[in-house]
C-alpha positions as CSV (number, residue, x, y, z in Angstrom):
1,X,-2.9,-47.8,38.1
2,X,-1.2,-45.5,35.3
3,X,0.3,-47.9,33.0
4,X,2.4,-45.0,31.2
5,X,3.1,-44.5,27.0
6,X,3.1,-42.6,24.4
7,X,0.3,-40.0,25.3
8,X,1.5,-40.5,28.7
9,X,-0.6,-36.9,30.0
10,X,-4.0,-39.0,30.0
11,X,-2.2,-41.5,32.6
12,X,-0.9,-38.2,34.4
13,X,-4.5,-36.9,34.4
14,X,-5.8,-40.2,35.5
15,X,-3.6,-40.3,38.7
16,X,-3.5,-37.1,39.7
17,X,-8.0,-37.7,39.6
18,X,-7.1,-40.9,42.0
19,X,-5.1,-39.6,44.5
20,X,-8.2,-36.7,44.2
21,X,-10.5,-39.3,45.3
22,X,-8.3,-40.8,47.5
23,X,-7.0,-44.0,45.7
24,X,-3.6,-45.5,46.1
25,X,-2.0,-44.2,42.9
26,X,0.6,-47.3,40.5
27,X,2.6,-46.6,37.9
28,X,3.7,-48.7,35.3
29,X,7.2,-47.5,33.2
30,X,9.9,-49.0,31.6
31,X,12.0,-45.8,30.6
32,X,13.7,-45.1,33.9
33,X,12.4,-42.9,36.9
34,X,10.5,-40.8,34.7
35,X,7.3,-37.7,35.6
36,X,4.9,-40.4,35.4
37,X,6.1,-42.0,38.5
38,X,6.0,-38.3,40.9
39,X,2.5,-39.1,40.1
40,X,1.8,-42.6,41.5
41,X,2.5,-43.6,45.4
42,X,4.5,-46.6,44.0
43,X,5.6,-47.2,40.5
44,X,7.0,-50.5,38.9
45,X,10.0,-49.8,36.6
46,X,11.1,-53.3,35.3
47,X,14.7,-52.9,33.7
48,X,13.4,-54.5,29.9
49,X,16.9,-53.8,28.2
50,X,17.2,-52.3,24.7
51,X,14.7,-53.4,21.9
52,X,16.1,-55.8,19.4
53,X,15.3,-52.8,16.5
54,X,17.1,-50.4,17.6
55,X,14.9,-47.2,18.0
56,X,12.2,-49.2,18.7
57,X,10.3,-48.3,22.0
58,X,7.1,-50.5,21.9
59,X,8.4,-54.2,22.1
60,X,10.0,-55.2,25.0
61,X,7.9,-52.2,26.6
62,X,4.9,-52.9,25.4
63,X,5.5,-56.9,26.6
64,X,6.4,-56.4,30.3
65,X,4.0,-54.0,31.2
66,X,1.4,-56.5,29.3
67,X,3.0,-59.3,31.5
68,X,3.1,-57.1,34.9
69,X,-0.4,-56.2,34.6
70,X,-1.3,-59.9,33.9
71,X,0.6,-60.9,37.1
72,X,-0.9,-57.9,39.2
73,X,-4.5,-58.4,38.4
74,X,-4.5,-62.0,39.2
75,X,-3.1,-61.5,42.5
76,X,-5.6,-58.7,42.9
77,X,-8.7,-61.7,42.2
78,X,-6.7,-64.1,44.7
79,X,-6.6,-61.3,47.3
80,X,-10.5,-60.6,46.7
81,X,-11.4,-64.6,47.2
82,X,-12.7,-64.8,43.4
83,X,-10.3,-67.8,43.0
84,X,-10.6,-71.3,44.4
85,X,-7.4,-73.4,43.6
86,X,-6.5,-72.0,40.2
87,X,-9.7,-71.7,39.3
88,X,-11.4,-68.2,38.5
89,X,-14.9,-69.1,40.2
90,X,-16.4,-65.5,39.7
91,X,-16.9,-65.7,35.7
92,X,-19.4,-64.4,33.9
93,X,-20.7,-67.1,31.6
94,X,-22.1,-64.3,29.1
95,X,-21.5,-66.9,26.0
96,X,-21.4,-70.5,25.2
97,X,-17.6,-71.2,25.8
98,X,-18.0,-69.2,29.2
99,X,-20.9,-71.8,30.5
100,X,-19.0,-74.7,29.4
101,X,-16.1,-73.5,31.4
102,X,-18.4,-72.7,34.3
103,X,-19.7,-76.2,34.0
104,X,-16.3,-77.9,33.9
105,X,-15.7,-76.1,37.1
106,X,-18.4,-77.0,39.0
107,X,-18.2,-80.5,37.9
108,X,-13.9,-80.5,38.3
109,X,-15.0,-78.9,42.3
110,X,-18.4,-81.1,43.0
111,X,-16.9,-84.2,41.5
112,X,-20.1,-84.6,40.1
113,X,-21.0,-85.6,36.3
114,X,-21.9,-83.0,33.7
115,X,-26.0,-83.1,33.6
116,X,-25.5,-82.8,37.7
117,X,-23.2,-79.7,37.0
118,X,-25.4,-77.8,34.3
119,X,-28.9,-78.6,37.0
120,X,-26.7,-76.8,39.5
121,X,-25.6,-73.8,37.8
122,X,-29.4,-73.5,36.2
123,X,-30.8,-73.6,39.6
124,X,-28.7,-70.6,40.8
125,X,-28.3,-68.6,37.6
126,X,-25.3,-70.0,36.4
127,X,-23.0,-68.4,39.2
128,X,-20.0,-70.9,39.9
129,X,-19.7,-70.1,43.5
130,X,-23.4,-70.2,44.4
131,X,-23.4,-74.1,42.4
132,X,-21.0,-75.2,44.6
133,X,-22.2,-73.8,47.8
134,X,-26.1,-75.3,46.8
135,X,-23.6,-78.5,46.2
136,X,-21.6,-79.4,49.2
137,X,-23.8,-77.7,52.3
138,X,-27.1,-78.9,51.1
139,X,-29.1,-75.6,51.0
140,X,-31.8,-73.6,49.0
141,X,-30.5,-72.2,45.8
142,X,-32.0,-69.2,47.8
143,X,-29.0,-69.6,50.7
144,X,-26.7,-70.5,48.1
145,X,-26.7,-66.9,46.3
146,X,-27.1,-65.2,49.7
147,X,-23.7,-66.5,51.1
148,X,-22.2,-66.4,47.4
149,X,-23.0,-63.0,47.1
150,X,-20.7,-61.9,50.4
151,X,-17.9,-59.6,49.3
152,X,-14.5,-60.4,50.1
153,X,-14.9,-64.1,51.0
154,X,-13.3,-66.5,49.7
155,X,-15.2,-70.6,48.5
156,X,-13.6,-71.9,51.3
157,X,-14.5,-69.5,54.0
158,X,-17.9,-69.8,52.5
159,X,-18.0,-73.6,52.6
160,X,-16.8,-73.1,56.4
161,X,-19.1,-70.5,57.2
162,X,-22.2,-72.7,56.1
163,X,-21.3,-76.2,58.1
């Protein structure tokens, strides 16, 4: 996905090496039909209106393509199962505040207390899906990575698949 600005030959470069390797090319612009987009397959040109400074070229810009891209890669985790309700079940608890939201899920899902949460998530390396699966279908830890680790699947097709 070229999301196009000043400098704009490294997004040019970077599409034309997609459609190279055969990837559905996007671009991202905000200045009209411009050469970015005879690069991309589809391009996204959201009418932003002029800047409050005049001669200004960043702000409004600079906003909606931060707000597109927001919008586009949360459909992409949706579309790729990694969300269950409007929970993002696929983080990484790298850190402290990343395990503590990992627990809050398990427990929000589970319905289960905190220390219950935290045994599951310990048990299965701290992956959210994998908690949940060891959870509600009453497997191994073992069977609960296995099925989490299934690409393209979302919890619930999981949670069927395992019944």
């Amino acid at each position: 996905m070229g999301h196009f600005y000043i400098g704009g030959n490294i997004v040019i470069s970077g599409l034309e090496y997609a459609r190279e390797i055969g990837a559905k090319t996007v671009a991202i612009t905000t200045r009209g039909h411009g050469l970015v987009c005879e690069y991309a397959d589809l391009f996204i040109n959201p009418d932003v209106g002029p800047e409050v400074l005049a001669g200004s070229t960043r702000m409004k810009s600079g906003s909606a393509q931060k707000m597109l891209l927001g919008m586009i890669s949360t459909a992409v985790m949706i579309q790729l199962g990694k969300v269950h309700g409007n929970l993002m079940i696929d983080v990484k608890p790298t850190n402290e505040k990343l395990r503590v939201r990992a627990q809050n899920m398990v427990m929000q899902i589970c319905d289960v207390k905190e220390a219950v949460a935290i045994r599951l998530l310990e048990d299965v390396g701290y992956n959210v899906r994998a908690a949940v699966l060891l959870h509600s279908l009453d497997i191994s830890a073992s069977e609960a990575k296995d099925i989490a680790s299934q690409p393209y699947r979302s919890l619930n097709e999981q949670l069927d698949q395992g019944k």
